[in-house]
Structures are given as C-alpha cells and as structure tokens.
C-alpha positions as CSV (number, residue, x, y, z in Angstrom):
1,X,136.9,117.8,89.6
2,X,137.4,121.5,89.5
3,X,134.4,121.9,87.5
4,X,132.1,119.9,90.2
5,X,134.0,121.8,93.0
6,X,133.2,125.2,91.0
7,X,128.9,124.3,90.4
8,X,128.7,122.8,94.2
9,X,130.1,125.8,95.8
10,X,127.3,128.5,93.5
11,X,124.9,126.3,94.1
12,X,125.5,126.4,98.4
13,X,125.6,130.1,97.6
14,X,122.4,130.6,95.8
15,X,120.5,128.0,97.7
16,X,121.5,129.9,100.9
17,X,119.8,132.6,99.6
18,X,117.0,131.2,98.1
19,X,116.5,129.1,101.6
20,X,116.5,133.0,103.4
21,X,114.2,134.1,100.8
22,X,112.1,131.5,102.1
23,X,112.3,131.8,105.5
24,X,110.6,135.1,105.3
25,X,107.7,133.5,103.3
26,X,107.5,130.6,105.8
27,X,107.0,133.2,108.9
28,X,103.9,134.9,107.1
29,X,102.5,131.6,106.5
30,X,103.1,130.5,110.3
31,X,101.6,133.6,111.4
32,X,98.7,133.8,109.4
33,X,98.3,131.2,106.9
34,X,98.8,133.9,104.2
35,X,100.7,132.4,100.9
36,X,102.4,135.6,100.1
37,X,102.8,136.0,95.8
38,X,104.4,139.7,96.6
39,X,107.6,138.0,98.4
40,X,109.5,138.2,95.1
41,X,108.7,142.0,94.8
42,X,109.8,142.4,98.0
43,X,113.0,140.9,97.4
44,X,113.4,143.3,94.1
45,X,112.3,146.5,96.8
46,X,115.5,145.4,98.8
47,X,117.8,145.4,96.0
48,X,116.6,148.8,94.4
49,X,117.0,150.1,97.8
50,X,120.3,149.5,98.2
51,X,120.8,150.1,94.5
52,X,119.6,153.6,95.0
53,X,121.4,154.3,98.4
54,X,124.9,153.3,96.9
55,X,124.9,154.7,93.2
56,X,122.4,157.7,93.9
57,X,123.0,159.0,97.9
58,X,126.5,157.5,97.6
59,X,126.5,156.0,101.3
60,X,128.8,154.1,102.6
61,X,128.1,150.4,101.7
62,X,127.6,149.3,106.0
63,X,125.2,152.3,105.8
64,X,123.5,151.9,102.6
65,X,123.1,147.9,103.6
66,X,121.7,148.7,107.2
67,X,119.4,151.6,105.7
68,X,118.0,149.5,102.8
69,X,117.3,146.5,105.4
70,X,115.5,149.2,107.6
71,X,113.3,150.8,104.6
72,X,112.5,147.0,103.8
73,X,111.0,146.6,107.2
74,X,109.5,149.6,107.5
75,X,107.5,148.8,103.8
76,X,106.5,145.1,105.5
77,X,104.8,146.9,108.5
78,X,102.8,149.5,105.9
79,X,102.0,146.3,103.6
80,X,100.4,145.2,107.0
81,X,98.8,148.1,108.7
82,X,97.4,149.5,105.3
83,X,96.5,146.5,103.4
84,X,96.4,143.2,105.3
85,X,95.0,144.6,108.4
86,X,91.5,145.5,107.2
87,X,91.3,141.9,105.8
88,X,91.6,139.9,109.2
89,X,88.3,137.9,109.9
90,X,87.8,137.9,105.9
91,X,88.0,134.7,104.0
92,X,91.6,133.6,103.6
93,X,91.0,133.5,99.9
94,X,90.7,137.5,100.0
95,X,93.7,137.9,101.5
96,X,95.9,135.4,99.2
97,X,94.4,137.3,96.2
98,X,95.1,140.8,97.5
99,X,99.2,139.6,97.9
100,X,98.5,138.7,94.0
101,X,97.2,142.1,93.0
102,X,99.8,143.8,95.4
103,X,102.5,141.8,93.2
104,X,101.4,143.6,90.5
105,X,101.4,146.8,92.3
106,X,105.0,146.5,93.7
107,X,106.6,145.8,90.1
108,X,104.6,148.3,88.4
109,X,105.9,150.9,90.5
110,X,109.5,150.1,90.6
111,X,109.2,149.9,86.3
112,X,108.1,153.6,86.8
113,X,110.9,154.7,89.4
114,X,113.7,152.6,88.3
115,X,112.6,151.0,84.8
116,X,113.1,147.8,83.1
117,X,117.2,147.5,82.7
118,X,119.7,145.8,84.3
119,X,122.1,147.5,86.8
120,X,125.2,146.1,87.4
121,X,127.2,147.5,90.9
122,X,130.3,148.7,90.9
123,X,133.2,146.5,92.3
124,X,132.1,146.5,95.6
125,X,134.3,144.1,97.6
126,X,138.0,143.9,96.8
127,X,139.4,141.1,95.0
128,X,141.8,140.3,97.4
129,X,138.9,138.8,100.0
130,X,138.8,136.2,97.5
131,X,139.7,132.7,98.4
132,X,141.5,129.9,96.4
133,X,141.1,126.2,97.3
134,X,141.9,123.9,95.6
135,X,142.5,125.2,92.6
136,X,138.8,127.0,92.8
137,X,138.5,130.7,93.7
138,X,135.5,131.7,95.2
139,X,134.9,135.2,94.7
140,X,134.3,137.8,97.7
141,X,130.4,137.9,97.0
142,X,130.3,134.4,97.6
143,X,131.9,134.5,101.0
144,X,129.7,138.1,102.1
145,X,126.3,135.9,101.3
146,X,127.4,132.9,103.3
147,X,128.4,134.8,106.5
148,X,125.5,137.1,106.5
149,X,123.2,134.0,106.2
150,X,125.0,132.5,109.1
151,X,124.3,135.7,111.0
152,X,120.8,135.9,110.2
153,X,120.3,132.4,111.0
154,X,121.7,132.4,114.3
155,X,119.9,136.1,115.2
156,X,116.3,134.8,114.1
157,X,117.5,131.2,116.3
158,X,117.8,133.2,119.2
159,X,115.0,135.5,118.6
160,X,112.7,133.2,118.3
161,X,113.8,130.8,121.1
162,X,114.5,133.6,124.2
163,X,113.3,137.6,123.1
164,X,109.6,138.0,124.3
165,X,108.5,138.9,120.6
166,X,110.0,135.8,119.6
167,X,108.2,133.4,122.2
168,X,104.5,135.7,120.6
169,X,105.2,134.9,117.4
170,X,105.7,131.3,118.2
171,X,102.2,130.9,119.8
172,X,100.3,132.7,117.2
173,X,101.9,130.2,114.9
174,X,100.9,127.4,117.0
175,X,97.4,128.3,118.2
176,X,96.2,132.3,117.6
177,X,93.1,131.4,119.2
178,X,94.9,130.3,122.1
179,X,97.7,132.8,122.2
180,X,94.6,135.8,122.3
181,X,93.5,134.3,125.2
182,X,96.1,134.9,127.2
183,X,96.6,138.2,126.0
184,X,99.5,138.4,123.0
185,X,98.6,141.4,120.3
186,X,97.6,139.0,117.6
187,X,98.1,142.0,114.9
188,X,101.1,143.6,116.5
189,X,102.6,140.0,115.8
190,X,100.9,139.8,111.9
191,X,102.8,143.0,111.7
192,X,106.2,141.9,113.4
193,X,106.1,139.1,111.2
194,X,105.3,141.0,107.8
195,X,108.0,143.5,108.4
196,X,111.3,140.8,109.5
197,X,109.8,138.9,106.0
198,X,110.1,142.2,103.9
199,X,113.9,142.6,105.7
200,X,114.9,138.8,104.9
201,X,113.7,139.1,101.3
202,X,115.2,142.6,100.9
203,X,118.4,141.0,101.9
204,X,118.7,138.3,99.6
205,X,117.9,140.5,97.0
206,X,120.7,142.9,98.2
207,X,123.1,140.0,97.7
208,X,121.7,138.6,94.8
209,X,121.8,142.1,93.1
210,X,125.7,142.2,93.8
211,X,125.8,138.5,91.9
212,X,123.7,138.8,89.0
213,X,122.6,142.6,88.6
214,X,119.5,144.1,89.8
215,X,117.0,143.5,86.8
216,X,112.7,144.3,88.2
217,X,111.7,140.7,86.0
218,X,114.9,138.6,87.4
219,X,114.2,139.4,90.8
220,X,110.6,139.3,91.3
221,X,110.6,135.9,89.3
222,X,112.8,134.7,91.7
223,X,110.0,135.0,94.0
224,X,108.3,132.2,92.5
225,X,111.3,130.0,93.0
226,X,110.3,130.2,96.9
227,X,107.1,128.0,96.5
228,X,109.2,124.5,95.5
229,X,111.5,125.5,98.1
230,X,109.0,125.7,100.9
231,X,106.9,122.9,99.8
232,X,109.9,120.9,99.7
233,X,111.0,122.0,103.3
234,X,107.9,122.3,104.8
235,X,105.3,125.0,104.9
236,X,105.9,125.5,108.2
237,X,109.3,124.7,108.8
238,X,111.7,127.7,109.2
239,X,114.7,125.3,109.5
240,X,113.2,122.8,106.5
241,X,113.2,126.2,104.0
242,X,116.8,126.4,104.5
243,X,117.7,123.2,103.9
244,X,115.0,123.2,100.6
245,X,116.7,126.1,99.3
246,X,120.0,124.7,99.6
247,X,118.5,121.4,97.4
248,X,117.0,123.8,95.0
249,X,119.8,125.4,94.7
250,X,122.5,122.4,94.1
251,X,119.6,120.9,91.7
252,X,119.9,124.4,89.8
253,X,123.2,124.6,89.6
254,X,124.1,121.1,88.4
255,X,121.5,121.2,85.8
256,X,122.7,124.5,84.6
257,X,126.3,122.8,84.7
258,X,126.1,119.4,83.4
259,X,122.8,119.3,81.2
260,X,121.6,122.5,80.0
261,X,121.2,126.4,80.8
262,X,117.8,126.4,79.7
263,X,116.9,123.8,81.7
264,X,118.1,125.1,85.4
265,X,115.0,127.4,85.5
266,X,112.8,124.3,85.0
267,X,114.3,122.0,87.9
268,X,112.5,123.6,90.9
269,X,109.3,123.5,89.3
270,X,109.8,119.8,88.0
271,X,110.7,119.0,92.2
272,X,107.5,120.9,93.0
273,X,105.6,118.5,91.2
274,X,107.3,115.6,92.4
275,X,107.7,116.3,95.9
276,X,103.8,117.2,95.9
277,X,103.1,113.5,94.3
278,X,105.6,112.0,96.9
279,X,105.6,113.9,100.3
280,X,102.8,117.1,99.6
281,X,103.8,118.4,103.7
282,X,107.6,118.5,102.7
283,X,110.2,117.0,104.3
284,X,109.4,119.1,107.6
285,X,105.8,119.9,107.7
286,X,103.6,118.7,110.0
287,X,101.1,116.6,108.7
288,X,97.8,117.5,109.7
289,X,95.1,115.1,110.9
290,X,91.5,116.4,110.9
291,X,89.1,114.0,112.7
292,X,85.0,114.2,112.1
C-alpha cells in the first residue's frame, strides 16, 4: 500500500508539471494556431537560467527563481518580435516549421554555453519541510511544485477572466478576425502570449531541474511529452492540459512502478495514438463543424 501511496503521489507531482508545461503550449495554439516544437527548449532555457543564477551569480534562490522566470519572458517576447512576427499572413505551415528549426537553434546553443552533462543542485530546501503520511514522506521538492502550480493556476484564472490583457487574449483565441475589428493589438497579444508560454515552461523546468537534474537532452525531450498531453486535454483547453498532464503523469509513473522503467517513456505516446483513434479533439476540445 505504501508502494501505491509512494508512485501516486510522483506521479500528481510530475503530471502537475507536465499539465503547466502544457498550458503554455495550449495559449500559443489559442492565440495563433502555432504548434510550438521549441516548447521543450524553452523549458531547458528556464532551468539553465536558474541553474546559472544560483551556482554561477550565487543569488538568493526567491531572486534567482523571480529573475530566471523574468529572462524566460523576456526570451518569449524576442522569439516573437524577431522571428514569428515577420511570418504573420504566411502560410501556417511556415510558421510550424520555423518553431522546428528554432528547436534546433535553442539546444544547439545551450550545448555550447552550458554543454551536454547533467547538473545536479545543491540541497536546496531543507529536509525538515518534508512531510510523512502515512508511512510515506514526500520530499520538500514535491510540496514547492504543488503549491507553485496552485499559484499559477489560480494567477492565469484570474488573468484571464478580469485583467484587460486577459479579456484580449481570450478574443483573439475566439475570433482574431473579430477581435481586430474592434480594435485589440492582434500582435501585442501574439507577443503577450509567447512570452507568459516561455515563463510557464521555464518554470516547470526550474522545478523539474531541482527533481531530476538539469540535463539539455532530458529536458528538451520532455517537450515532446506535451503533445499527448494536449491532445488528450484538448488543443484548446487550458483547464483539459492540466487535467491531461496529470493522466500522463499517473500513466507514467505506474508503468515505471509496476511494469517496467523502460517502458514509462513509451506510455504517453502509446495514449496519443489511442486517444487520436478514440476521441482525436481530446477530452475538452471543441469539435469543429465546417459546413459547405
């Protein structure tokens, strides 16, 4: 029972981060139907950030969090202005392609700056955050990536639902056509939306640096792991990518737990398949009806 206790509680923890991972891919899509292949890069950027802020600069670890999050959306509005940007009116096709070569881009660079190893951080929460029930200890890490998830979640809830920027981004999603018209900044909101992605990424790879290491490959893989996630949830569905990560992640950690390692890697792209077969707009996508 410990054991069960144990793999449900990492895989809440991982799926929560893997469903903020996504939420960030799921805004750039709602924006501008742009399926982003550089998210998982971004996520590495966040990590290295922080890496580099803590270890090198030796800030404290508030301010090294608040200014990696804040060099993470400052590198999604230059993504936009300098690369997107001179794409809009182009085929969509160009734009999905230049995210690929972009991938490429990101990870070469941070190979040169940083390299290929694994850093592991220093102790960075005490020991003694840690909490035991029932026989299970869940370790401080764990507890630091659920709250900030929380936080986030409720944040972006209220952003989107009351601030003005919000209430913009919500139109272009719905109708940019429509939302031009009556006079919202169309590519301030592409921006807007680019740069709160690059922060959400940059913070689940902040968090999932302090769990596993901060390794270029490991992190920008995990990148790919947004796709079943989203597809699952819903393209479109900020709420649905949170509630796919979560499954991805439980379906991840069981397999790892009770069938095989090897195999844990496997499971989200095995549910892609299915879930495309099944239900191909996710559990909250909107299923769209074209009519000649």
């Amino acid at each position: 029972m410990e054991f069960f206790v144990q793999i449900l509680i990492n895989g809440l923890n991982i799926g929560f981060l893997y469903g903020l991972a996504a939420m960030g891919f799921v805004m750039i899509f709602k924006s501008s139907s742009v399926l982003n292949f550089a998210h998982g890069e971004l996520l590495a950027f966040g990590a290295f950030f922080f890496l580099t802020l803590v270890s090198a600069a030796k800030l404290p670890l508030p301010v090294a969090f608040m200014g990696a999050l804040a060099l993470c959306f400052a590198l999604g509005f230059v993504v936009e202005r300098i690369f997107l940007r001179p794409l809009i009116g182009e085929p969509l096709i160009y734009v999905i392609m230049l995210t690929v070569g972009l991938a490429s881009i990101f990870k070469g660079l941070m190979l040169l700056v940083w390299g290929g190893n694994l850093y592991m951080f220093p102790p960075i929460l005490p020991a003694k955050l840690s909490i035991t029930f029932a026989g299970i200890t869940i370790p401080p890490v764990y507890l630091l990536s659920t709250s900030i998830g929380i936080l986030f979640l409720i944040f972006f809830g209220l952003f989107f639902k009351y601030s003005s920027q919000g209430i913009y981004m919500r139109s272009v999603a719905d109708n940019q056509s429509a939302a031009l018209s009556l006079g919202v900044h169309v590519r301030r909101v592409f921006a807007l939306s680019w740069a709160i992605a690059a922060l959400v990424a940059g913070m689940s790879g902040i968090v999932l640096g302090i769990i596993n290491g901060v390794n270029v490959h490991d992190l920008s893989s995990i990148g790919l792991k947004v796709f079943p996630v989203v597809i699952l949830g819903g393209l479109d569905s900020i709420g649905g990518a949170i509630l796919g990560g979560v499954i991805i992640g439980l379906l991840e950690s069981f397999t790892g737990g009770y069938l095989s390692a090897s195999l844990k890697d496997v499971v989200p792209y095995m549910a892609l398949i299915v879930i495309l077969i099944i239900r191909p707009y996710g559990l909250f996508g909107l299923v769209e009806i074209e009519r000649v």
